[in-house]
C-alpha positions as CSV (number, residue, x, y, z in Angstrom):
1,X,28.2,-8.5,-5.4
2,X,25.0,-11.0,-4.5
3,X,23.3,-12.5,-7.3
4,X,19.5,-11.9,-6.8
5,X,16.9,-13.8,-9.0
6,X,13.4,-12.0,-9.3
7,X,10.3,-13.8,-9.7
8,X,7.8,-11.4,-11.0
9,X,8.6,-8.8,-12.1
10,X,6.1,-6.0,-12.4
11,X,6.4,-2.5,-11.1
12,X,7.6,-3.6,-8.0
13,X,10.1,-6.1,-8.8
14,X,11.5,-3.8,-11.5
15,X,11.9,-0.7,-9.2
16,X,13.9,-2.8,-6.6
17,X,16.0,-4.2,-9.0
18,X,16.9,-1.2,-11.2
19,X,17.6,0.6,-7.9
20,X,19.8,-1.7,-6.6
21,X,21.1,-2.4,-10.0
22,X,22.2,1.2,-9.8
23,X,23.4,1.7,-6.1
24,X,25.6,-1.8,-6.4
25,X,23.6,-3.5,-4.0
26,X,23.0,-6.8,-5.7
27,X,23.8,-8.2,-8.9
28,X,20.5,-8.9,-11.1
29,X,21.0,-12.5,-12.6
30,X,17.8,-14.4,-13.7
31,X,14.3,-12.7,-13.7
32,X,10.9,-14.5,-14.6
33,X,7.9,-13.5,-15.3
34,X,4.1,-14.5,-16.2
35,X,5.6,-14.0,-19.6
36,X,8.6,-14.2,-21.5
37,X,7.9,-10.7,-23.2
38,X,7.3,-9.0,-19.6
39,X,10.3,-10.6,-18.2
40,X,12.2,-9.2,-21.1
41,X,11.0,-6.0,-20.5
42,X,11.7,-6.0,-17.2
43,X,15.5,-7.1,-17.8
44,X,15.6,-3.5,-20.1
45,X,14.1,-1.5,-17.3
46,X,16.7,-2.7,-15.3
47,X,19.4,-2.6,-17.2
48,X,20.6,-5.8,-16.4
49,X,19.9,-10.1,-15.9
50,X,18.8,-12.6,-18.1
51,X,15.2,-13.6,-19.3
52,X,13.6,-16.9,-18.6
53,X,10.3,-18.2,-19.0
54,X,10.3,-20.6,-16.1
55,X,11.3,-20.7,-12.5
56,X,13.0,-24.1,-13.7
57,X,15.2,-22.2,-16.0
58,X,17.1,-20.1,-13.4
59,X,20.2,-20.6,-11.7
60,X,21.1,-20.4,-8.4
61,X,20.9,-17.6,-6.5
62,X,22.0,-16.1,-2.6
63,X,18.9,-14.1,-3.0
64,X,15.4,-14.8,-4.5
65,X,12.7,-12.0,-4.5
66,X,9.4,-13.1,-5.4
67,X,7.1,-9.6,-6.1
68,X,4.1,-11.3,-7.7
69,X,1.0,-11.2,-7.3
70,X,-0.2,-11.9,-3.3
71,X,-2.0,-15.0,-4.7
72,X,0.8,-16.5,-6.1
73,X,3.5,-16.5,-3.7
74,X,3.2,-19.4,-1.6
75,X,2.9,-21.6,-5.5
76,X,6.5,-19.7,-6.2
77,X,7.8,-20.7,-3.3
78,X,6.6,-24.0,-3.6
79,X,7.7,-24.4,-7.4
80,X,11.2,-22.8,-6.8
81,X,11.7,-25.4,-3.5
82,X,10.9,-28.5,-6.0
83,X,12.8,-27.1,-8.7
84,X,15.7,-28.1,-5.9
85,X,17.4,-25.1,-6.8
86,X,17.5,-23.5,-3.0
87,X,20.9,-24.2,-1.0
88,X,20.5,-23.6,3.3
89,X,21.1,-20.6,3.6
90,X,20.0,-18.7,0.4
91,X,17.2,-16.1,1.2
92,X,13.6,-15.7,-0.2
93,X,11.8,-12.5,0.1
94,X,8.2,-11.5,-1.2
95,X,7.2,-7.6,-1.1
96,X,3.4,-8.4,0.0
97,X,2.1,-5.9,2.6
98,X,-0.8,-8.4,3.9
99,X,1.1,-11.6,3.6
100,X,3.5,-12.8,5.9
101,X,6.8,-14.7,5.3
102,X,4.8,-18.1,6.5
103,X,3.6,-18.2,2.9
104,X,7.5,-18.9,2.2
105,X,7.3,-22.3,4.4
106,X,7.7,-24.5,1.2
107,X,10.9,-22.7,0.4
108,X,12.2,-22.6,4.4
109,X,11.3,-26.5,4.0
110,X,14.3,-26.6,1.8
111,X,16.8,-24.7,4.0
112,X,16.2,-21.3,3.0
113,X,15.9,-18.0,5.6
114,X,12.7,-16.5,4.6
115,X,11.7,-12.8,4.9
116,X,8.9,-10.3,4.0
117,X,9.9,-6.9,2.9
118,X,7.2,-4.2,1.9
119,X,7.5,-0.9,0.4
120,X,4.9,1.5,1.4
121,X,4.4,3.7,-1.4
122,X,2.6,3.7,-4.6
123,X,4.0,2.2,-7.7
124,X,1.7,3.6,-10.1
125,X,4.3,3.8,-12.8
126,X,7.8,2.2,-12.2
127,X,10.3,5.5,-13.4
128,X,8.9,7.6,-11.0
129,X,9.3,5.3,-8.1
130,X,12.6,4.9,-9.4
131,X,12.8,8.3,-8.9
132,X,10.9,8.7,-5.5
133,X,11.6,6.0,-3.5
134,X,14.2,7.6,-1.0
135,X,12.3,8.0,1.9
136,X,10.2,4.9,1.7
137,X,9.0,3.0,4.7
138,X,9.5,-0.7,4.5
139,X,8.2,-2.9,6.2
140,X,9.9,-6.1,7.3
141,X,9.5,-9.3,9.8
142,X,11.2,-12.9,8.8
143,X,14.3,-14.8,9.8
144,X,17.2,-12.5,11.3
145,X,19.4,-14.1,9.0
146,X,17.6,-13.1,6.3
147,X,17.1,-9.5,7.6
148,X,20.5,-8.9,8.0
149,X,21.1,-8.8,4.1
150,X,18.2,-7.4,3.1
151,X,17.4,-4.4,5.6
152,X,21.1,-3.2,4.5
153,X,19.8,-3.3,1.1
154,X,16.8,-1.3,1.3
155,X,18.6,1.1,3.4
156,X,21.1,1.7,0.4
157,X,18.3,2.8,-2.0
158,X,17.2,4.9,0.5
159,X,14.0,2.8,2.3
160,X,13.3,3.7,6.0
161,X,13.2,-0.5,7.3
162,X,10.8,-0.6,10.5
163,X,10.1,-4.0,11.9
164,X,6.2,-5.6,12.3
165,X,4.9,-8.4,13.8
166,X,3.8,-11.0,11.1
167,X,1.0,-11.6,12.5
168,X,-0.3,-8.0,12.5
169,X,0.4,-7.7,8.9
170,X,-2.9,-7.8,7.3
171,X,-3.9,-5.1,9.9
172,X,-1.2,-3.0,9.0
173,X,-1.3,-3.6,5.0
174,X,-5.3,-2.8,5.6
175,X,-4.6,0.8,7.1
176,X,-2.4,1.6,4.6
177,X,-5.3,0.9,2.2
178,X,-7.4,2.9,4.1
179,X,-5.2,5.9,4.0
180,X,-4.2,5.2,0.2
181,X,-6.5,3.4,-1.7
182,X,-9.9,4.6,0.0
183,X,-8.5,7.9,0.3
184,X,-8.4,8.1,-4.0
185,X,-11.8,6.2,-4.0
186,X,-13.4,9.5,-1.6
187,X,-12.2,11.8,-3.6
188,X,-14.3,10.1,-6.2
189,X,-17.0,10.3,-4.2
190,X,-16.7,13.9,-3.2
191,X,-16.1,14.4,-7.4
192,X,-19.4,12.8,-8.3
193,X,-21.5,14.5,-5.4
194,X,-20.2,18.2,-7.4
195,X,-20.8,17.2,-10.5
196,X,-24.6,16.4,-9.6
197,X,-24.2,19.9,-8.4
198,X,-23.7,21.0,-11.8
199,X,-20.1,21.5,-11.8
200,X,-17.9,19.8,-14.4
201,X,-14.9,17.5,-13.3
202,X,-12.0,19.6,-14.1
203,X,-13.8,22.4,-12.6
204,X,-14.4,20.2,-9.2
205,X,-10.8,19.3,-9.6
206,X,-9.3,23.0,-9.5
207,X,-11.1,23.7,-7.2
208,X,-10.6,21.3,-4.6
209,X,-6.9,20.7,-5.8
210,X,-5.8,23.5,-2.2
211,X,-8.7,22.3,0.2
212,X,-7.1,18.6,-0.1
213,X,-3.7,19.6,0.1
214,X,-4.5,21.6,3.2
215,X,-6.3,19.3,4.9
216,X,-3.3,17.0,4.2
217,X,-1.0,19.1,5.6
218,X,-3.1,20.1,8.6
219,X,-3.4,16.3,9.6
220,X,0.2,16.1,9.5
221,X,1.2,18.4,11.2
222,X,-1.6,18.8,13.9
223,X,-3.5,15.0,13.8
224,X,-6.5,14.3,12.9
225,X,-8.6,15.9,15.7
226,X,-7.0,19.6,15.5
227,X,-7.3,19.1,11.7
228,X,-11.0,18.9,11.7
229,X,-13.3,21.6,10.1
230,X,-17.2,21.7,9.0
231,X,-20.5,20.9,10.5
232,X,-19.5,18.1,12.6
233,X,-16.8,20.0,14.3
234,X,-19.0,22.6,14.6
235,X,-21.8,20.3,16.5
236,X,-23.7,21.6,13.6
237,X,-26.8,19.3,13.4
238,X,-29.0,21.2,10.9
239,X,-26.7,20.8,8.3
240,X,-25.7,17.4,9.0
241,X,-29.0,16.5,8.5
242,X,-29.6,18.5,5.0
243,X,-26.7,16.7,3.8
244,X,-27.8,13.4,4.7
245,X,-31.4,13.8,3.1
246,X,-29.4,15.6,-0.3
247,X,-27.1,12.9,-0.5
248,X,-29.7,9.6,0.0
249,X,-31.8,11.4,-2.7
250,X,-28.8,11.7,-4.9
251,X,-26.7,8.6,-4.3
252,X,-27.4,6.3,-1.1
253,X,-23.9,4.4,-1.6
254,X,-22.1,8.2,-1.2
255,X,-24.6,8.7,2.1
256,X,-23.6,5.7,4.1
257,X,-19.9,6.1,3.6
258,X,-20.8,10.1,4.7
259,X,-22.6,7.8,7.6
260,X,-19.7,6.0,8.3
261,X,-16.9,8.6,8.2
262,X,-19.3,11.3,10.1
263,X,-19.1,9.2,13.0
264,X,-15.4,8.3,13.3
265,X,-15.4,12.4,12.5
266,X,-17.7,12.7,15.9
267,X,-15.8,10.5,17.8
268,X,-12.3,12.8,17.0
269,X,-14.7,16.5,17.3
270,X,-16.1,15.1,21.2
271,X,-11.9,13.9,22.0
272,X,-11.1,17.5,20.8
273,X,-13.4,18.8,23.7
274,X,-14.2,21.8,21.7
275,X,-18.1,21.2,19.9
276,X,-20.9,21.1,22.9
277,X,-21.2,16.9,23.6
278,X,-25.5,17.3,23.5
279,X,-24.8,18.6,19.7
280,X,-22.5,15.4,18.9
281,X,-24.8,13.2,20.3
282,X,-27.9,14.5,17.9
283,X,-25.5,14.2,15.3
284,X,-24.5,10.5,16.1
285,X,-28.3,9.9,16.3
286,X,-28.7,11.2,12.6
287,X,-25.7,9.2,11.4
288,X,-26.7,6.3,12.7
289,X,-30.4,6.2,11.9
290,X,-31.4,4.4,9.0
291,X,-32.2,6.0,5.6
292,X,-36.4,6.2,5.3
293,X,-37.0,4.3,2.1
């Protein structure tokens, strides 16, 4: 099988190697780490490779993935090109969704066929994405030669590999942010508007627990537009604006992102066709006006 070395090798790293580990895909050799007790620990997740403390302790390798930190990729790449350990030919990979495989020029200097590979899915906790990741979209742009070994790979633990263009990739890793990231951070938001209601958390919890999941499933299935219930849908204008003066006396943070969202929420309810336009406009007009101080 390849060898594959891993530089950095935190949930990510370790739940590509241990996968392919398991499905036979490459052979883990040499992993490094920030430290030498988390690239130890990483080599017993895996199951398999050798712990080093430096990039200049490795050997060489077909195949080098480097799943650090976004900050520190290009400094890998440049390390592991002046440790002279890349032959042309070998390939090195990072797994940053808003970094493109430019940040590898150091190590393409040297010969190498560069690539970006990213996983879209959370890693919160490496055995479960161990466990989930069949299914997983991955993103990928870089060298062809490159591609050709890796998109096999990903396809034999089960990721979905769909080609971007580099230099859309901040966009793209932005979105998925958006519909991830921010999408946690609003349910905060909703959480701490109910319990300045007077409910407790795990109540607010329970009882939002089916609204979320159907509005999930509704936007799946139907979009966005056809998914869309409440006042604003309505063209409901009265209660738009009771909510906007309860929530800048209660938090004003929580009112401008219901500002912000409310309008992207008009500009899908006038698409739909179905709320009277002369209502969204009033409501756009109430979303857009200031707070009074």
């Amino acid at each position: 099988m390849i060898p594959l070395n891993i530089i950095g090798a935190g949930r990510v790293g370790r739940t590509l190697a241990a996968l392919w580990k398991e499905k036979q895909a490459f052979t883990v050799q040499d992993v490094a780490d920030g430290t030498p007790a988390g690239a130890q620990s990483a080599v017993a997740f895996i199951g398999e490779g050798r712990a080093v403390t430096a990039i200049g302790e490795m050997r060489t390798a077909h195949v080098w993935m480097i799943s650090t930190p976004d900050r520190a990729i290009a400094r890998a790449g440049e390390t592991l090109a002046a440790a002279g350990l890349l032959r042309p030919g070998d390939i090195v990979f990072h797994c940053s969704g808003s970094a493109s495989s430019s940040e590898l020029a150091a190590a393409a200097a040297s010969g190498a066929r560069v690539a970006s590979v990213h996983p879209l899915k959370t890693f919160a906790d490496a055995r479960d994405a161990v466990r989930t990741f069949t299914g997983t979209f991955c993103a990928a742009e870089g060298d062809e030669d490159a591609l050709s070994v890796l998109a096999p790979a990903f396809e034999r633990i089960g990721g979905r590999v769909a080609r971007i263009d580099p230099q859309s990739k901040t966009l793209y890793h932005a979105a998925s942010v958006i519909v991830c990231n921010d999408l946690a951070a609003l349910i905060e938001a909703g959480l701490r508007c109910y319990e300045r209601a007077g409910l407790d958390r795990q109540t607010a919890v329970t009882m939002i627990e089916p609204l979320v999941r159907e509005t999930l499933d509704n936007v799946l299935e139907f979009g966005p537009a056809r998914a869309l219930t409440g006042p604003v849908a309505r063209g409901d204008a009265d209660v738009v604006r009771r909510h906007l003066e309860a929530l800048d006396a209660s938090d004003p943070r929580i009112a401008a992102i219901y500002r912000d969202l409310g309008a992207v929420t008009a500009e899908l309810a006038l698409a739909l066709g179905e709320a009277d336009p002369e209502a969204l406009q009033r409501i756009r007009e109430l979303l857009y006006r200031p707070p009074q101080p």
